[in-house]
C-alpha positions in Angstrom: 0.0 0.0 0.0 1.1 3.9 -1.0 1.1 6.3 1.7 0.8 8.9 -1.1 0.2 8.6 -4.7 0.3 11.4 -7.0 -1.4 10.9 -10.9 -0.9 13.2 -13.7 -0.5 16.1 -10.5 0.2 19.5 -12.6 0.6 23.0 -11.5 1.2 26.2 -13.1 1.7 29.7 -11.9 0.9 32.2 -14.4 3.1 31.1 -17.5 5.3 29.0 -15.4 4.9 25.3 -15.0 5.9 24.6 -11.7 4.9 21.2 -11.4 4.4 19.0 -14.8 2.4 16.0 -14.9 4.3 14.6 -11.9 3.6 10.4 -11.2 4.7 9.5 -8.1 3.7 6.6 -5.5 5.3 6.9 -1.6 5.0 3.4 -0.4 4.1 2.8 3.6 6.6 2.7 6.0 9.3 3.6 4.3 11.6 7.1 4.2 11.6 8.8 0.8 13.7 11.8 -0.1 13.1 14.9 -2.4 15.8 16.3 -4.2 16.4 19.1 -6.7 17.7 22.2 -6.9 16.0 25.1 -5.4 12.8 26.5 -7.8 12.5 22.8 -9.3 9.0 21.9 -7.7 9.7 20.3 -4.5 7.8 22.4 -1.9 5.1 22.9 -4.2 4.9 18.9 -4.8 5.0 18.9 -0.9 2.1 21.8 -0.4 -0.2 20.0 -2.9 0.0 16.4 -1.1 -0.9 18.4 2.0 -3.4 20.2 0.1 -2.3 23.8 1.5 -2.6 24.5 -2.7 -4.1 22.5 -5.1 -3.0 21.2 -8.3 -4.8 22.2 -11.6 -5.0 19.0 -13.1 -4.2 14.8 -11.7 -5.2 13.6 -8.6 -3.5 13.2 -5.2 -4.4 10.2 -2.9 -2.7 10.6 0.6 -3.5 7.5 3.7 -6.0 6.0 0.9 -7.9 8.9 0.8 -8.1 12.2 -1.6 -9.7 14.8 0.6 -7.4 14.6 2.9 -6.2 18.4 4.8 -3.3 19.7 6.3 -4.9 19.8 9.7 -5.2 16.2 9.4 -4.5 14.2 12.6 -2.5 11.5 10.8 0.0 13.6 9.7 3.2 15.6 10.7 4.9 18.6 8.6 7.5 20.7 9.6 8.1 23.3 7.1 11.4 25.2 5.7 10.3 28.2 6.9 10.0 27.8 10.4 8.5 29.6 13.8 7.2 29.3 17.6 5.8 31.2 20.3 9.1 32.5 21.8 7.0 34.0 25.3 5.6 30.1 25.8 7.4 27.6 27.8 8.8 24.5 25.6 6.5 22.1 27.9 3.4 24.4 27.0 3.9 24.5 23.2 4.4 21.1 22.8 0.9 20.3 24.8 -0.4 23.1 22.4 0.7 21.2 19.0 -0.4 17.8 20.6 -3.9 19.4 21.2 -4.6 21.1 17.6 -3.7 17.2 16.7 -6.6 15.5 18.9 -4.2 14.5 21.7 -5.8 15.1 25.5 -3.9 17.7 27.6 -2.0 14.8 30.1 -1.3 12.8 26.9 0.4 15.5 25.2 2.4 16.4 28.3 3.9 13.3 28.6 4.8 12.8 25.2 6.5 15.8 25.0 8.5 15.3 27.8 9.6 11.7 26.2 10.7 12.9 23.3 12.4 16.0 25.2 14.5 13.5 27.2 14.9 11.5 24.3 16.8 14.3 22.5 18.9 15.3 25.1 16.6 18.7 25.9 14.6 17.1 29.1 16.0 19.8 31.3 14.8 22.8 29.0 11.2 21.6 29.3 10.4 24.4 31.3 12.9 26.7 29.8 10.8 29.6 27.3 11.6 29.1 23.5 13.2 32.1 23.6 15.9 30.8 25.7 16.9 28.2 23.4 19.8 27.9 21.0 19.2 27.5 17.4 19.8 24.0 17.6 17.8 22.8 20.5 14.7 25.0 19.1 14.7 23.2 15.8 14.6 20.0 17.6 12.2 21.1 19.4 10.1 22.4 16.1 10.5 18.5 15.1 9.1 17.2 18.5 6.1 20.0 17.9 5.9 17.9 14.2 5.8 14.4 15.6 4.6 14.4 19.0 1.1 13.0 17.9 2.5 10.2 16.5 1.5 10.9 12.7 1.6 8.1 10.3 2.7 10.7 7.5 5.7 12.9 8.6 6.8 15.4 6.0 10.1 17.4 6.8 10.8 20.3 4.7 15.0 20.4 4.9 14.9 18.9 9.1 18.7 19.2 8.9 19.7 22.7 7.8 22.0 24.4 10.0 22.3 21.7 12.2 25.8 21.3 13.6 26.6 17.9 13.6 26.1 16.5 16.7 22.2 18.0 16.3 22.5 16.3 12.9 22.6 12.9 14.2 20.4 12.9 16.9 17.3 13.8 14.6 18.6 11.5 12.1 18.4 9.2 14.4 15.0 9.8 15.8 13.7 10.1 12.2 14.9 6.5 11.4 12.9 5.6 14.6 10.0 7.2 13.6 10.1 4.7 10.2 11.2 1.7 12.4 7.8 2.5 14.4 5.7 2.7 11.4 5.8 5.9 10.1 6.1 6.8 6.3 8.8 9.6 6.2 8.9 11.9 3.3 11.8 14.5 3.4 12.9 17.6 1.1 17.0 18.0 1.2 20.2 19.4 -0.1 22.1 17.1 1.6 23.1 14.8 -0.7 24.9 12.4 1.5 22.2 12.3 4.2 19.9 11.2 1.5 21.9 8.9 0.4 22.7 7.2 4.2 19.1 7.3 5.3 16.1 6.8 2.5 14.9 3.5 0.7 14.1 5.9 -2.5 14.3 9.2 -3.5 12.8 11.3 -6.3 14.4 14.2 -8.1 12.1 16.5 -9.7 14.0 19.4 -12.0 11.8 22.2 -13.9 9.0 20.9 -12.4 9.4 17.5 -13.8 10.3 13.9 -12.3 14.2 12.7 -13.5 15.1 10.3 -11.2 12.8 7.7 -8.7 13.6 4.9 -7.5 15.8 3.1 -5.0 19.2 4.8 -4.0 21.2 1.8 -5.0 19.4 1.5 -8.5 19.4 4.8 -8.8 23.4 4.5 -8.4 23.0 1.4 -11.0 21.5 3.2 -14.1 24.2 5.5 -14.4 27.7 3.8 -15.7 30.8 3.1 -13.5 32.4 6.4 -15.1 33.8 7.7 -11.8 37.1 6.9 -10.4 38.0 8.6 -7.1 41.6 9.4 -6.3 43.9 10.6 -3.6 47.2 12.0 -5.1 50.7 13.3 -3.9 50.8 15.7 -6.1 46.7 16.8 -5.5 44.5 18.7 -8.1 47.2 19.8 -9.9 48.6 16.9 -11.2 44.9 16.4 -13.3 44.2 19.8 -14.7 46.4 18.7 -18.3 45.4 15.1 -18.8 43.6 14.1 -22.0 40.5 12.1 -21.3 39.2 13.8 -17.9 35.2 15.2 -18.6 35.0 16.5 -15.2 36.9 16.9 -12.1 34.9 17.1 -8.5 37.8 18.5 -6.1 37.0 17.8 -2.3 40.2 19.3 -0.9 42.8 15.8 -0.4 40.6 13.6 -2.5 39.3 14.2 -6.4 36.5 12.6 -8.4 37.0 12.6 -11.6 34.9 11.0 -14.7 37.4 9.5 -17.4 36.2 9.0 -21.0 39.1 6.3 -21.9 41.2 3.0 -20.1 40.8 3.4 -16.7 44.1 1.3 -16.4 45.9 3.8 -18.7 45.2 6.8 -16.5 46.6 4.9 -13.6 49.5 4.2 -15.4 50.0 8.2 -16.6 49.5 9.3 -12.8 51.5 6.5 -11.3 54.5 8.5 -14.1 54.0 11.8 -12.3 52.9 11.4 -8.7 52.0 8.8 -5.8 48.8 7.2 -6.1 47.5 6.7 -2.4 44.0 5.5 -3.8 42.8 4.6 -7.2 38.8 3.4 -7.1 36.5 3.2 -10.0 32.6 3.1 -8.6 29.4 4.5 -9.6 28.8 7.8 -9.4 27.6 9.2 -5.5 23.9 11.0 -5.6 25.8 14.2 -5.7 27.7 13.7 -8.7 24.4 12.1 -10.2 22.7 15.3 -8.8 25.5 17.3 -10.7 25.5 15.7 -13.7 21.8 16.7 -13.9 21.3 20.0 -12.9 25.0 21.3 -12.7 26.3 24.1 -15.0 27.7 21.9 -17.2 24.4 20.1 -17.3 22.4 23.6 -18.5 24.9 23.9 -21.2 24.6 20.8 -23.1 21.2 21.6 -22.7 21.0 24.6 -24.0 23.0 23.5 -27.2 
């Protein structure tokens, strides 16, 4: 069974096509990331399965049903753009949230102190929101998102400007959530997080779907084209050699994508420098990410 199933979904604004005749199915139980660059469609695909707007044409089914609202008590959201009372105590706006979702007062009290402790933020229950760091008051915003237990949680980027101590510990409780039950669905930039922690992802780019699937066959359709290196003589040693399409410098190690023998460009850079790692694989999400959207992506297109 789909959590969420989008059909022919379509939304323009004005002359621009923000969404085009998306297909997408979110099976149950399972965490699914969004990725894309920003403008491509992603919190407008998001907005439209929690019905804040509504698509102009195709049809969106969400827990079975196709009515369903934002104030739903099945589901969670915690969006990009994010605020709190700052005058309330933490223990008082997390009974509030658990309330709006159907939770009784003593219910909500107690789940909010759980998931407070569980976080590592049981001694600011009392504390105002205002006294909080930006950390512990995004962690916080997710307890405010969860605390009813949703069977549908929907996380508009949950990790930025985490540090990454903060980073883990809500990875971690959003794995629990899925290990509970819960269908996850969230929106990142963060390649490698999406990568580490979601049984699919989709990629939507001008509005349109170019990549769903698995992470691992996602990995699989593209060729094993990259070759990741660690080199004596660094970047440098790359910049002239015939056959190298693209070079993806991360400061002591280099991917790079090679056109020709593999085992000839070892031997060229084994002539000129130290080879302290030589591995061909297929390409990470980023450089799949890259390869779609990137500059050099835009100009091929444009030609």
């Amino acid at each position: 069974m789909n959590a969420v199933r989008l059909s022919g979904v379509t939304k323009t604004y004005g002359a621009h096509r923000a969404v085009d005749s998306l297909d997408l199915e979110i099976p149950m139980g399972s965490v699914y990331g969004f990725i894309g660059p920003n403008g491509s469609g992603k919190t407008t695909t998001i907005r439209m399965i929690l019905h804040i707007i509504h698509p102009d044409q195709g049809e969106i089914e969400v827990l079975g049903k196709c009515e369903t609202r934002a104030s739903n008590n099945r589901i969670g959201y915690l969006p990009e753009e994010r605020g709190m009372y700052k005058k309330m105590s933490v223990k008082r706006l997390l009974t509030y949230y658990g309330m709006l979702k159907g939770m009784a007062k003593r219910d909500a009290r107690r789940a909010g102190a759980e998931w407070m402790e569980r976080l590592g933020l049981g001694e600011w229950l009392d504390k105002k929101v205002e006294a909080l760091s930006k950390g512990m008051a995004q962690k916080v915003q997710f307890i405010s998102t969860v605390i009813s237990a949703p069977e549908l949680v929907i996380l508009d980027e949950p990790f930025s400007g985490l540090d990454p101590v903060n980073l883990e510990v809500l990875r971690e409780a959003i794995l629990e959530l899925r290990n509970a039950g819960s269908t996850v669905i969230f929106s990142t930039h963060d390649m490698s997080m999406a990568e580490q922690m979601c049984d699919s992802i989709f990629m939507i780019y001008r509005g349109k779907k170019v990549l769903d699937g698995t992470v691992a066959g996602v990995r699989a359709s593209y060729r094993a084209d990259t070759i990741r290196l660690k080199l004596s003589g660094g970047r440098a040693v790359l910049d002239d050699l015939e056959g190298i399409e693209t070079i993806n410098d991360m400061g002591t190690e280099q991917e790079v994508r090679f056109s020709g023998d593999s085992q000839e460009l070892l031997q060229r850079l084994m002539a000129v420098t130290t080879v302290n790692r030589f591995e061909i694989s297929e390409p990470s999400l980023h450089n799949i990410f890259v390869r779609i959207a990137g500059p050099e992506a835009e100009e091929v297109a444009h030609v």
